[in-house]
C-alpha positions as CSV (number, residue, x, y, z in Angstrom):
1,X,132.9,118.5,74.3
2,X,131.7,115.6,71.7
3,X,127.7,114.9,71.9
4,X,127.8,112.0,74.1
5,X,129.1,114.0,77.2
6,X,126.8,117.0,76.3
7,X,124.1,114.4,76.8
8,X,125.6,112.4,79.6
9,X,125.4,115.8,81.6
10,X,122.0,116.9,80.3
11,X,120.6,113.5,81.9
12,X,122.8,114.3,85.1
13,X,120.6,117.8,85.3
14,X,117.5,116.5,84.4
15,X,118.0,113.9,87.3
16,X,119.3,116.3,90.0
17,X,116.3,118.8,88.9
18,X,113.7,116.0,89.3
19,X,115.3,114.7,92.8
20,X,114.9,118.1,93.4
21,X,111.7,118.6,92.8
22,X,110.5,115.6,94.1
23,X,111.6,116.2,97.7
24,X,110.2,119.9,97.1
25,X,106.8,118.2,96.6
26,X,107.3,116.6,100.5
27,X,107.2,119.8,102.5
28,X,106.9,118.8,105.9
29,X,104.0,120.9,108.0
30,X,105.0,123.1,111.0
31,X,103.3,123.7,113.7
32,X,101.9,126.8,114.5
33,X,100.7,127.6,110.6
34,X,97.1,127.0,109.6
35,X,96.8,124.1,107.4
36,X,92.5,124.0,106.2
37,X,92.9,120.2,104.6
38,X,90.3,118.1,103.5
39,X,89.6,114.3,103.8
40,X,87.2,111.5,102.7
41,X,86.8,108.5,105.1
42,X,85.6,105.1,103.7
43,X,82.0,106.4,104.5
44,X,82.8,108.7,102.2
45,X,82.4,111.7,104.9
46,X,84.0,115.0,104.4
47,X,86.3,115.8,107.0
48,X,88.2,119.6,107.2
49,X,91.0,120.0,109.9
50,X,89.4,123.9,110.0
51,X,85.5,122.8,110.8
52,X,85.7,123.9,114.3
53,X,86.5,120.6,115.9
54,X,89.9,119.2,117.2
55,X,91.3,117.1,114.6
56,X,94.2,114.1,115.6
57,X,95.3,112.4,112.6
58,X,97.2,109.4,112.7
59,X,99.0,108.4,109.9
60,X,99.9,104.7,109.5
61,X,100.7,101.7,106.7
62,X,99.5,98.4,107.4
63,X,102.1,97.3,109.9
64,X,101.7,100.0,112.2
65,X,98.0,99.0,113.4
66,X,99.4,98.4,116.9
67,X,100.5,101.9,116.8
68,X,97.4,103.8,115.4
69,X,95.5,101.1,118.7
70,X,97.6,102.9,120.9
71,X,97.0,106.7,120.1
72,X,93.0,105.7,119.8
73,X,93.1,104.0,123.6
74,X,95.1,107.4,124.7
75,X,92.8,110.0,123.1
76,X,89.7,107.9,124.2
77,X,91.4,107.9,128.0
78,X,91.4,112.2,127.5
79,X,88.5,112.8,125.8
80,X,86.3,109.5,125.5
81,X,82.7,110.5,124.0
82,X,83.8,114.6,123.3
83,X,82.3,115.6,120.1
84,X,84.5,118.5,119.5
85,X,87.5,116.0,119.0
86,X,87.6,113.7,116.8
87,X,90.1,111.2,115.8
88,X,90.6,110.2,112.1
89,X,93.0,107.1,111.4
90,X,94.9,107.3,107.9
91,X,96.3,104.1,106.5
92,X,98.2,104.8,103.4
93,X,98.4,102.0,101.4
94,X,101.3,103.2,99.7
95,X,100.1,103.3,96.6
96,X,100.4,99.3,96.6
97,X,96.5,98.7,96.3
98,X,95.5,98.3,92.7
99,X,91.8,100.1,91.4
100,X,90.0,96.4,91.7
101,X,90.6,95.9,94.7
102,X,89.9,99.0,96.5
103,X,86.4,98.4,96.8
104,X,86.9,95.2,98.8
105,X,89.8,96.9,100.8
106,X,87.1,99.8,101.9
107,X,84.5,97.2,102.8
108,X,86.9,94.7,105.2
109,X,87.9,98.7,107.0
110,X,84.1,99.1,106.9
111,X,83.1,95.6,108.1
112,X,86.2,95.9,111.2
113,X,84.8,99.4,112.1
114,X,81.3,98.1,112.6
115,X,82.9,95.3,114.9
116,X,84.9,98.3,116.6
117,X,81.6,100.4,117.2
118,X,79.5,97.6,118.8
119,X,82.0,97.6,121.7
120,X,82.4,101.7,121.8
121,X,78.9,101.3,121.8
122,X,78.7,99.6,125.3
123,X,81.1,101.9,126.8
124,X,78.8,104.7,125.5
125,X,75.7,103.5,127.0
126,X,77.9,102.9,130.5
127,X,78.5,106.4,130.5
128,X,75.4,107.8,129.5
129,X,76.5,108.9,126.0
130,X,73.2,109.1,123.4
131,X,74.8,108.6,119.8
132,X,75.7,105.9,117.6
133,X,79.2,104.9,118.5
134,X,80.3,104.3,114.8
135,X,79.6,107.9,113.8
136,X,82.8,108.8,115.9
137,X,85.1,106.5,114.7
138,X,86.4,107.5,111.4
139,X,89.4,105.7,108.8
140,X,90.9,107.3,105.5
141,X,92.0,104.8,103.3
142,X,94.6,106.4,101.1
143,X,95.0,104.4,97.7
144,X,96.4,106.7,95.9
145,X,99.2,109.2,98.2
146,X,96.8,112.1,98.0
147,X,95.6,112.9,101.8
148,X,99.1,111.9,102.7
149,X,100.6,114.4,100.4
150,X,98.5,116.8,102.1
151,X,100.6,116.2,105.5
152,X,103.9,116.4,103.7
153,X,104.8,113.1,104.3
154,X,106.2,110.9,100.6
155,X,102.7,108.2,100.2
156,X,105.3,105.7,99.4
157,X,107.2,105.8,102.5
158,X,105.9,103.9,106.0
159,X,106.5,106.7,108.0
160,X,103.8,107.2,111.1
161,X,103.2,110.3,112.3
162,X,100.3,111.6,114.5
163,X,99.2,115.4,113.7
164,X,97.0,117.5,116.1
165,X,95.0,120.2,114.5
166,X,92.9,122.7,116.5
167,X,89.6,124.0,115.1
168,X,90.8,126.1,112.6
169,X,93.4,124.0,111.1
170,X,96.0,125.2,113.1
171,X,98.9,122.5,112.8
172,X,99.2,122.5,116.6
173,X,101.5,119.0,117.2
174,X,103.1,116.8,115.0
175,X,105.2,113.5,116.5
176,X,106.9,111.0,114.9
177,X,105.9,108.3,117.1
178,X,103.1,107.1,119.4
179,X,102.7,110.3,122.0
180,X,103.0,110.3,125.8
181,X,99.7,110.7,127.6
182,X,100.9,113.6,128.8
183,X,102.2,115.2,125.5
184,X,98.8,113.8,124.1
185,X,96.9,115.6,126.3
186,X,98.8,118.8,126.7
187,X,98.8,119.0,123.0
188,X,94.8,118.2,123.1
189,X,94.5,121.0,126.0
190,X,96.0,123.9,123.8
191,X,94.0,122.8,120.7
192,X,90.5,123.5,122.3
């Protein structure tokens, strides 16, 4: 074997081992194992999936804000107003938002949740419900793949996925698309 096909196969092993590797790094979550992960909204709130409150996360890029609309008008048909469930949006930005701009990025999420909390905030006072609507409504923007990571999914893919987490970070659900009602709120059910 001359040098040149000792090396050709060396850089043939280092690539298999780092493919390798890299879809090691993506282990999916399963449900039923205990998963205490941590998150930082654009309020910069700390958020735990084991702080004794339900925890639905949807995951979502950019496109798939029809989506993340849909599981937020489903859980607020369950549980509209429960403070033991909360729903946190992740947007993964794919890793496609340069450091400058991230600043700006977090405001325009800040400035639409604002919007989003004046009208929650009607429904709230129709039902007799005495906090500030924009406390509940919480939105991780993921710059860099690192809360993503955390739910084994790859931060540059577009992949949605919606996770339900009971209060001790139970993994309890995990779909691939938008959830039924039904499966939404059986899943919601067994977390409490």
């Amino acid at each position: 074997m001359n040098r040149h096909d000792f090396r050709t196969r060396c850089q043939y092993l280092f690539l298999a081992l780092a493919l390798t590797a890299i879809s090691a790094g993506a282990v999916q979550l399963r449900v039923g194992n205990n998963y205490p992960l941590t998150f930082t909204d654009v309020d910069r709130h700390n958020f735990s999936t084991a702080d004794g409150h339900v925890t639905i996360i949807s995951v979502v890029a950019r496109r798939d804000e029809a989506k993340a609309q849909s599981v937020g008008d489903r859980v607020s048909q369950i549980s509209f107003g429960d403070p033991k469930i909360r729903l946190i949006t992740l947007v993964n930005f794919q890793q496609n938002i340069i450091l400058p701009f991230r600043g700006m990025v977090s405001a325009v999420i800040q400035h639409r949740l604002d919007l989003e909390a004046k009208e929650v905030q009607k429904s709230y006072a129709e039902r007799h419900i005495n906090r500030n609507a924009r406390d509940d409504i919480f939105v991780v923007a993921d710059f860099d793949g690192k809360a993503v990571s955390q739910l084994g999914i790859n931060p540059t893919s577009a992949e949605f996925a919606v996770f339900i987490f009971d209060g001790y970070g139970r993994l309890v659900r995990r779909w691939s698309d938008v959830p039924s009602q039904e499966a939404l709120a059986q899943a919601i059910k067994e977390a409490r």
